[in-house]
Biopython code that builds the backbone (N, CA, C, O; Angstrom):
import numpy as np
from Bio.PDB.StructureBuilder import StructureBuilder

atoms = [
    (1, "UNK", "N", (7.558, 1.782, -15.048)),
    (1, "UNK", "CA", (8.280, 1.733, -13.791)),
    (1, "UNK", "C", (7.973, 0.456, -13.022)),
    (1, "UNK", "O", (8.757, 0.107, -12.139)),
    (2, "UNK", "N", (6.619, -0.446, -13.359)),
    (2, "UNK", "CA", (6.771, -1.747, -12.279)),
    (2, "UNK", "C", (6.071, -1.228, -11.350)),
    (2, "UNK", "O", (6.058, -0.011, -11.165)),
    (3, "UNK", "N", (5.393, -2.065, -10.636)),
    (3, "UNK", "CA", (4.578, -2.272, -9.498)),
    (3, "UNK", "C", (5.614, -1.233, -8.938)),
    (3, "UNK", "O", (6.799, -1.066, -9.228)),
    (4, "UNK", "N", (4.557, -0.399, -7.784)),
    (4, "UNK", "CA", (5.123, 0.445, -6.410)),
    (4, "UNK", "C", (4.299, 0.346, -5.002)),
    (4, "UNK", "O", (3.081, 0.325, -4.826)),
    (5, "UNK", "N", (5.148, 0.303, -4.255)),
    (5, "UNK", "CA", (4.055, 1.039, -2.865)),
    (5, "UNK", "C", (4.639, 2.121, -2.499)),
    (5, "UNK", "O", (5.854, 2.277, -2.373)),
    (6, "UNK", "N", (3.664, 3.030, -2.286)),
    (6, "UNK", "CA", (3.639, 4.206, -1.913)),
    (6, "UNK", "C", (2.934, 4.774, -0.531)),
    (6, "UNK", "O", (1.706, 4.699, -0.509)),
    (7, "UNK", "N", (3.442, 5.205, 0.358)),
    (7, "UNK", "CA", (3.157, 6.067, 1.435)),
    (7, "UNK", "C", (3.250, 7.099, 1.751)),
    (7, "UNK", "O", (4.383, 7.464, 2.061)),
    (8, "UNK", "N", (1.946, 8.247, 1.850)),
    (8, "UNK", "CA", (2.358, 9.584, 2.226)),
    (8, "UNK", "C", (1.556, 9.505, 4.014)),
    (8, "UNK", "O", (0.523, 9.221, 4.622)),
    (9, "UNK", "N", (3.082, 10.038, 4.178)),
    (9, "UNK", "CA", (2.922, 10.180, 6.069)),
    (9, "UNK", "C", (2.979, 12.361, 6.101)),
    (9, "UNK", "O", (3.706, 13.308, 5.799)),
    (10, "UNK", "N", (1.291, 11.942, 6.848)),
    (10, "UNK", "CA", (1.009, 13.517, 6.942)),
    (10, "UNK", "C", (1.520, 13.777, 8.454)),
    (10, "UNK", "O", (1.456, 12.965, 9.377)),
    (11, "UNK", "N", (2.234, 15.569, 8.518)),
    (11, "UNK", "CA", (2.429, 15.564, 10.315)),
    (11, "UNK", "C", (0.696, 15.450, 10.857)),
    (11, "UNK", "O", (-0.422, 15.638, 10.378)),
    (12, "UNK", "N", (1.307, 15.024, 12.143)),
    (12, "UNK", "CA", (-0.157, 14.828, 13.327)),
    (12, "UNK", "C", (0.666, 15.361, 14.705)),
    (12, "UNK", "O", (1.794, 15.046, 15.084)),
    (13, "UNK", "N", (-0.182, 16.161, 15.232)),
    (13, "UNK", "CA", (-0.069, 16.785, 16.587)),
    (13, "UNK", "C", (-0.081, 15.527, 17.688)),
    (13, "UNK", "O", (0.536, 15.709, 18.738)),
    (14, "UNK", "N", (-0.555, 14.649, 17.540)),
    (14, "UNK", "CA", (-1.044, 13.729, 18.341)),
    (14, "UNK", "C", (0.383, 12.981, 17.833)),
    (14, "UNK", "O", (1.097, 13.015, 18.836)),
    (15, "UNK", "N", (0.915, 12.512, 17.062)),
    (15, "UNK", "CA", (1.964, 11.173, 16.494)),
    (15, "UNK", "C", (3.342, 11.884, 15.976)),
    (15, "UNK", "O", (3.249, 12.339, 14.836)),
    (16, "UNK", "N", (4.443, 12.035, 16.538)),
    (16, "UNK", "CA", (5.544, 12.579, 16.030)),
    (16, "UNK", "C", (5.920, 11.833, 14.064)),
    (16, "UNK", "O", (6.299, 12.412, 13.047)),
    (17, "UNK", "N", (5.594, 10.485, 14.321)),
    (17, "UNK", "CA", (6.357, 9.895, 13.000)),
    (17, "UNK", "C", (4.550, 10.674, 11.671)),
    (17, "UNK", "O", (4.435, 10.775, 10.450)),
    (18, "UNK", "N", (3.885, 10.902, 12.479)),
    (18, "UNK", "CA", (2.502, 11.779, 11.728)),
    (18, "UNK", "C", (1.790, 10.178, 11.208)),
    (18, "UNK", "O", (2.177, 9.041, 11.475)),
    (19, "UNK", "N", (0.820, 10.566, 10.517)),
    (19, "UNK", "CA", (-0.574, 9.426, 9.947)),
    (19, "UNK", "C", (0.558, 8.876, 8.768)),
    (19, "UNK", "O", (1.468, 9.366, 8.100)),
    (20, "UNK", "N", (0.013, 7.765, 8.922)),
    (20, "UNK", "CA", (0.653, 6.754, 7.810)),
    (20, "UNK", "C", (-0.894, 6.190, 7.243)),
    (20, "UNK", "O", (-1.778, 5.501, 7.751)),
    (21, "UNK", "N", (-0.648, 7.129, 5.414)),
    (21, "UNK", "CA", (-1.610, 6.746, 4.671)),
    (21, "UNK", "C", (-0.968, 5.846, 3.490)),
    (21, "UNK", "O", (-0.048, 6.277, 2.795)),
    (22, "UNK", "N", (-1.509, 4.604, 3.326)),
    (22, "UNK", "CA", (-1.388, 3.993, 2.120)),
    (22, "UNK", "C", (-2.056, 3.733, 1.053)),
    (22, "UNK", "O", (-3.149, 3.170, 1.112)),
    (23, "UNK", "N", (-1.299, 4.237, -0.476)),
    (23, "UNK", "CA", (-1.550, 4.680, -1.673)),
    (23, "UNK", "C", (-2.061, 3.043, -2.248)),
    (23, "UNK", "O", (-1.285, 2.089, -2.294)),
    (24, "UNK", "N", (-3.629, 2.982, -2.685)),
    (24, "UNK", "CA", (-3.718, 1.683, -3.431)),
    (24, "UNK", "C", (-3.704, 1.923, -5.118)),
    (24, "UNK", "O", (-3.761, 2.926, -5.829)),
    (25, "UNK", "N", (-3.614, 0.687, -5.334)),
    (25, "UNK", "CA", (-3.645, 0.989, -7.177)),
    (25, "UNK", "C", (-4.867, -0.133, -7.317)),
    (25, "UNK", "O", (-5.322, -0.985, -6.555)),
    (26, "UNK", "N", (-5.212, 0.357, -8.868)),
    (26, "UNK", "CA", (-6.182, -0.407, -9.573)),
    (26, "UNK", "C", (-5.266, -2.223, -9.380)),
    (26, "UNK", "O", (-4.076, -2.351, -9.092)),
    (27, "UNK", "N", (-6.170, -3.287, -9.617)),
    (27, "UNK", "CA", (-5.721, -3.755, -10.226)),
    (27, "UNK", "C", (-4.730, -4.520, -11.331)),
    (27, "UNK", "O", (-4.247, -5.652, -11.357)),
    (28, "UNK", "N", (-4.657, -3.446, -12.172)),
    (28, "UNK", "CA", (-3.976, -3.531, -13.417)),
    (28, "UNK", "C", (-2.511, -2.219, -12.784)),
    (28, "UNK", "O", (-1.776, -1.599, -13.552)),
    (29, "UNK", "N", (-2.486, -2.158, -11.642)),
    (29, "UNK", "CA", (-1.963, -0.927, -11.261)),
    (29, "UNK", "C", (-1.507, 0.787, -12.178)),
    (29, "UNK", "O", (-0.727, 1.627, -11.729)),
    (30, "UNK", "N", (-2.395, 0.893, -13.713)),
    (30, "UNK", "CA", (-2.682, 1.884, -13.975)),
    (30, "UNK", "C", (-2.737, 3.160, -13.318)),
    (30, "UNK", "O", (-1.998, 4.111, -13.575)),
    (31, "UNK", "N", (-3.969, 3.124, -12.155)),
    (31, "UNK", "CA", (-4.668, 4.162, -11.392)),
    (31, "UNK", "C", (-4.881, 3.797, -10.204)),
    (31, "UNK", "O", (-5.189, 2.692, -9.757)),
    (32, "UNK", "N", (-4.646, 5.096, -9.540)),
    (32, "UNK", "CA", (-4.696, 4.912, -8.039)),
    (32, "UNK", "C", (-6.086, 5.073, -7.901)),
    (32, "UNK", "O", (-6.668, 6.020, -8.430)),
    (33, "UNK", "N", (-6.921, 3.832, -6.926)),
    (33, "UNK", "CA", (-7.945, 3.151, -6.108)),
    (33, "UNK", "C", (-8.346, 5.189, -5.633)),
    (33, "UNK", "O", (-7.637, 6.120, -5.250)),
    (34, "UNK", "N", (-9.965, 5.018, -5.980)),
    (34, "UNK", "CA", (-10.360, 6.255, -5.378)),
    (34, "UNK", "C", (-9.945, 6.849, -3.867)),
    (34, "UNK", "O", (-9.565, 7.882, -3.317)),
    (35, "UNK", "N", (-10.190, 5.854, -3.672)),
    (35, "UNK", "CA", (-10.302, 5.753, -1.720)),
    (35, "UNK", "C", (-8.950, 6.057, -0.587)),
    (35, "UNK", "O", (-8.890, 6.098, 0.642)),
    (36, "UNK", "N", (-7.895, 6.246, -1.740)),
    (36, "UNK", "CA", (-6.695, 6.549, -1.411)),
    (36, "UNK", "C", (-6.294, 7.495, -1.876)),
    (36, "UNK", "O", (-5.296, 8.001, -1.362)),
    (37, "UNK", "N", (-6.850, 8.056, -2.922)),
    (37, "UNK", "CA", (-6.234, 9.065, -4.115)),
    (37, "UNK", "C", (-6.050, 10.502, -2.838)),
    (37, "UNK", "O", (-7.059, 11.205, -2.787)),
    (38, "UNK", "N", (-5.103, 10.852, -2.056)),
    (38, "UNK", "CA", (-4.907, 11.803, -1.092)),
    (38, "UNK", "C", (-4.543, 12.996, -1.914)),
    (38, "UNK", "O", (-3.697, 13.028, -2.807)),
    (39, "UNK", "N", (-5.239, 13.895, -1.524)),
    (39, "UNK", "CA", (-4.282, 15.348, -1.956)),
    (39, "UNK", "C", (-3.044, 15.997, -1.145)),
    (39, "UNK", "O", (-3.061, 16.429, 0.008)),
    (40, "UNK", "N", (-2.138, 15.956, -1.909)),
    (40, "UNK", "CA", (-0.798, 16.427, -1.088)),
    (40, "UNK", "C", (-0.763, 17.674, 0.004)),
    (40, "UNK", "O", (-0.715, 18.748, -0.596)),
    (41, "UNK", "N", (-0.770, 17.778, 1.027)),
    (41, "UNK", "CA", (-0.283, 19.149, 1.504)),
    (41, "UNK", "C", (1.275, 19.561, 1.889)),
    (41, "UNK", "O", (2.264, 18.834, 1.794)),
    (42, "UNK", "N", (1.214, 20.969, 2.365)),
    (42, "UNK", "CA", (2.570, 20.630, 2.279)),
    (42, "UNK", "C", (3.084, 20.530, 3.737)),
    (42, "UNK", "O", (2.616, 21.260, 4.611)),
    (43, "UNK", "N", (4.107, 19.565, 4.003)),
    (43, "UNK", "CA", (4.771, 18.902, 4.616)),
    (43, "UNK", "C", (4.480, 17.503, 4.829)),
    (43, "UNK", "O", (4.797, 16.813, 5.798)),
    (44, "UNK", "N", (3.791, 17.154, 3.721)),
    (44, "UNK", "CA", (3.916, 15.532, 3.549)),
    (44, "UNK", "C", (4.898, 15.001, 3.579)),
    (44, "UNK", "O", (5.770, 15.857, 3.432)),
    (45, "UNK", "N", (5.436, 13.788, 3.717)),
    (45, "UNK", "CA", (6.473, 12.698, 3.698)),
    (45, "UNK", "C", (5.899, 11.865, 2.525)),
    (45, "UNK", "O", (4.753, 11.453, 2.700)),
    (46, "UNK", "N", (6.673, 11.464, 1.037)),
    (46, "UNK", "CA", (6.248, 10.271, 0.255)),
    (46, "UNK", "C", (7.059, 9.447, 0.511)),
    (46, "UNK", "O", (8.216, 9.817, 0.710)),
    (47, "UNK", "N", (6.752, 8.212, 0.581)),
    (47, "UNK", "CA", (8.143, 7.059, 0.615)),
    (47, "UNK", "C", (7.440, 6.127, -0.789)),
    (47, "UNK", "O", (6.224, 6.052, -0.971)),
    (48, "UNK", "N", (8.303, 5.577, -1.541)),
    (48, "UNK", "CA", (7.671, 5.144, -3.013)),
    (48, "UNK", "C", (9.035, 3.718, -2.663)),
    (48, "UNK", "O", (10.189, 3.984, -2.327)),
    (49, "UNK", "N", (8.756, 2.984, -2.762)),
    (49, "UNK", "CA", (9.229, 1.641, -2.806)),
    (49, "UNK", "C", (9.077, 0.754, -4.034)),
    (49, "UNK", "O", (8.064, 1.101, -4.642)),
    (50, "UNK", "N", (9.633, -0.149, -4.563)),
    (50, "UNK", "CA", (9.471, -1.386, -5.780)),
    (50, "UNK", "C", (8.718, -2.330, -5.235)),
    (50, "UNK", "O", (9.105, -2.719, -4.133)),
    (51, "UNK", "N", (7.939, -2.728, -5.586)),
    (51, "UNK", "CA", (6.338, -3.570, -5.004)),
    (51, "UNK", "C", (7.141, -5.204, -5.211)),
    (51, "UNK", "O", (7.142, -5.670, -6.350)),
    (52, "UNK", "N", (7.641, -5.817, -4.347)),
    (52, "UNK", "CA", (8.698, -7.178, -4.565)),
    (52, "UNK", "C", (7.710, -8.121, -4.815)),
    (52, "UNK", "O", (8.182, -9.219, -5.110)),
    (53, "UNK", "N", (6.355, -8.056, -4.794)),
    (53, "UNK", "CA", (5.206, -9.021, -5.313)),
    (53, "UNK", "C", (4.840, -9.102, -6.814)),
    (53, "UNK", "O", (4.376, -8.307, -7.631)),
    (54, "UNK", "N", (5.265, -10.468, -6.839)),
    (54, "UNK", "CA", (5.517, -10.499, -8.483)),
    (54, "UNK", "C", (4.059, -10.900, -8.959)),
    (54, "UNK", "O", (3.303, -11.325, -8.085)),
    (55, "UNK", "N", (3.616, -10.813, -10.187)),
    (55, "UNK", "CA", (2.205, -11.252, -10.643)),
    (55, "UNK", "C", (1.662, -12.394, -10.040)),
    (55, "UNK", "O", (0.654, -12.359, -9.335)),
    (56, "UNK", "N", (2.550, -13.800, -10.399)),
    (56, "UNK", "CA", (1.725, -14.714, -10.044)),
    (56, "UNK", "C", (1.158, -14.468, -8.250)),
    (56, "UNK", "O", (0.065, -14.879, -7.860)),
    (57, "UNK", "N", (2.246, -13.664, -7.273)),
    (57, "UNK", "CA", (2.006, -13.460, -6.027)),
    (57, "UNK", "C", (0.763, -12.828, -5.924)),
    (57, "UNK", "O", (-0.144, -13.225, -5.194)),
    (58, "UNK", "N", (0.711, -11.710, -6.754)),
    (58, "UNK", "CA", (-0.512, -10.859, -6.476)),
    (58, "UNK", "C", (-2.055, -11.554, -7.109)),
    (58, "UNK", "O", (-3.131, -10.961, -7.032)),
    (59, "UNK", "N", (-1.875, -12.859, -7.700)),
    (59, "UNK", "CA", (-3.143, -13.240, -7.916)),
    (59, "UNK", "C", (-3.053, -14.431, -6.760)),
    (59, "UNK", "O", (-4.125, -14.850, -6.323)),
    (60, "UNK", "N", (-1.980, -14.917, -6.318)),
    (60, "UNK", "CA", (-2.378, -15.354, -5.511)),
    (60, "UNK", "C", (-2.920, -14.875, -3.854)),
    (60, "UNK", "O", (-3.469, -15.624, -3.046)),
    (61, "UNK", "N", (-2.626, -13.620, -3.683)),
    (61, "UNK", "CA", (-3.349, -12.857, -2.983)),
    (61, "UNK", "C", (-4.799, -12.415, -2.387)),
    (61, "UNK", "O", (-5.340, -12.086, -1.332)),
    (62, "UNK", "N", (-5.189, -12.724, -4.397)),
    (62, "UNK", "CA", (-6.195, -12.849, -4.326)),
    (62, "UNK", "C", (-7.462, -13.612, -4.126)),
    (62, "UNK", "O", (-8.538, -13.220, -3.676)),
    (63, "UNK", "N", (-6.906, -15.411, -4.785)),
    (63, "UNK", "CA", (-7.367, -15.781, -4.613)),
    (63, "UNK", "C", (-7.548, -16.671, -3.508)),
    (63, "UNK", "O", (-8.398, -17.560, -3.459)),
    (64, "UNK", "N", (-6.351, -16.271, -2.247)),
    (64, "UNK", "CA", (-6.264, -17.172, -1.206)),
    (64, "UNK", "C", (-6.748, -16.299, -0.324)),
    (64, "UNK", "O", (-6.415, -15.171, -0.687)),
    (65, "UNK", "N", (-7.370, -16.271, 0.654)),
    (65, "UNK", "CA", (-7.658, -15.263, 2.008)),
    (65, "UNK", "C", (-6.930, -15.319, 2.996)),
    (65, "UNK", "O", (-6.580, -16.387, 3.496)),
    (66, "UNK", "N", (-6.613, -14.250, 3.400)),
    (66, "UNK", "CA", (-5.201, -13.850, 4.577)),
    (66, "UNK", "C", (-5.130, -15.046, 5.721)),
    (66, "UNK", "O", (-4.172, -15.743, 6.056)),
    (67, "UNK", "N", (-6.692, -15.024, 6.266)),
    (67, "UNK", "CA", (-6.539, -16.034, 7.734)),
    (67, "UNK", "C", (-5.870, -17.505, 7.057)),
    (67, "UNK", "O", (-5.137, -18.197, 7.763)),
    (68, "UNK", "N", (-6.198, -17.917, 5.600)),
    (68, "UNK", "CA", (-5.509, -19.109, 5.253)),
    (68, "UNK", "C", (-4.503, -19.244, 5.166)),
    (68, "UNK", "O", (-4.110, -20.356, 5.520)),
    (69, "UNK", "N", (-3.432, -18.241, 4.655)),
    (69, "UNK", "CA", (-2.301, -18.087, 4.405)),
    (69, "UNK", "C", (-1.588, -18.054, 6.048)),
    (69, "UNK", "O", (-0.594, -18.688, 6.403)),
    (70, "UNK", "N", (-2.251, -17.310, 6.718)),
    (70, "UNK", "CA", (-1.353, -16.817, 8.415)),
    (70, "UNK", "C", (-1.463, -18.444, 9.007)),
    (70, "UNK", "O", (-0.555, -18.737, 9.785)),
    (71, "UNK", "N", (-2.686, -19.755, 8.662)),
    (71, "UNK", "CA", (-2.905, -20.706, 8.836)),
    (71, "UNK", "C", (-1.965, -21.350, 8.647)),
    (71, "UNK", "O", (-1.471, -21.958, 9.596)),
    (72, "UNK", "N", (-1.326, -21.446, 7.192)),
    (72, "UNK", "CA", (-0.389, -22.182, 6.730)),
    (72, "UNK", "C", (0.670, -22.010, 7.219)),
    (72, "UNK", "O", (1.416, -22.906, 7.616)),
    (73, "UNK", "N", (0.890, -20.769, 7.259)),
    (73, "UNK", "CA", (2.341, -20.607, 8.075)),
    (73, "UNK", "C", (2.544, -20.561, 9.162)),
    (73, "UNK", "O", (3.575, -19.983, 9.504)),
    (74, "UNK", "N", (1.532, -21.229, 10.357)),
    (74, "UNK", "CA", (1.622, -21.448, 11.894)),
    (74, "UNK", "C", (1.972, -20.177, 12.461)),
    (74, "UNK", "O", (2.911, -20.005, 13.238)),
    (75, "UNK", "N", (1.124, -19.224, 12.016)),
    (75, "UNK", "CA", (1.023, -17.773, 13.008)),
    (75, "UNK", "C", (-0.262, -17.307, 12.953)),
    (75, "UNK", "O", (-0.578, -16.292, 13.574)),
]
sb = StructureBuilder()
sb.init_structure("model")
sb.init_model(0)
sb.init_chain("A")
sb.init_seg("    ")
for serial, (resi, resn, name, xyz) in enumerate(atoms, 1):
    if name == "N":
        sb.init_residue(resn, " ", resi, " ")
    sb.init_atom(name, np.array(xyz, "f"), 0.0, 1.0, " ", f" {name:<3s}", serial, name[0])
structure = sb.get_structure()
């Protein structure tokens, strides 16, 4: 299926649109990152999207750090 992002938005008493949790992947995007791996309840919201970051993007992600990049682009 290709790179995804994924969001499950749980309801919250406090937030009408509810918690916005985001789903990470390994690396190799195989497996979802422990630290995200959420258990569904029910009345979750999933939203599953096509990840528009192509390989070479995602290593360059990596190897550049955010404040450099927001640098470069005068914001």
């Amino acid at each position: 299926m290709g790179r995804m992002l994924v969001t499950v938005h749980r309801s919250s008493p406090s937030d009408y649109q509810g918690a916005k949790m985001e789903v990470r992947f390994s690396d190799d995007g195989s497996t979802i990152r422990p630290e995200t791996d959420y258990s569904l309840q029910s009345g979750d919201r999933i939203r599953i999207a096509k990840d528009p970051t192509t390989v070479f993007g995602s290593l360059m992600e990596q190897i550049i750090p955010i404040n450099t990049k927001r640098g470069m682009a005068g914001s």
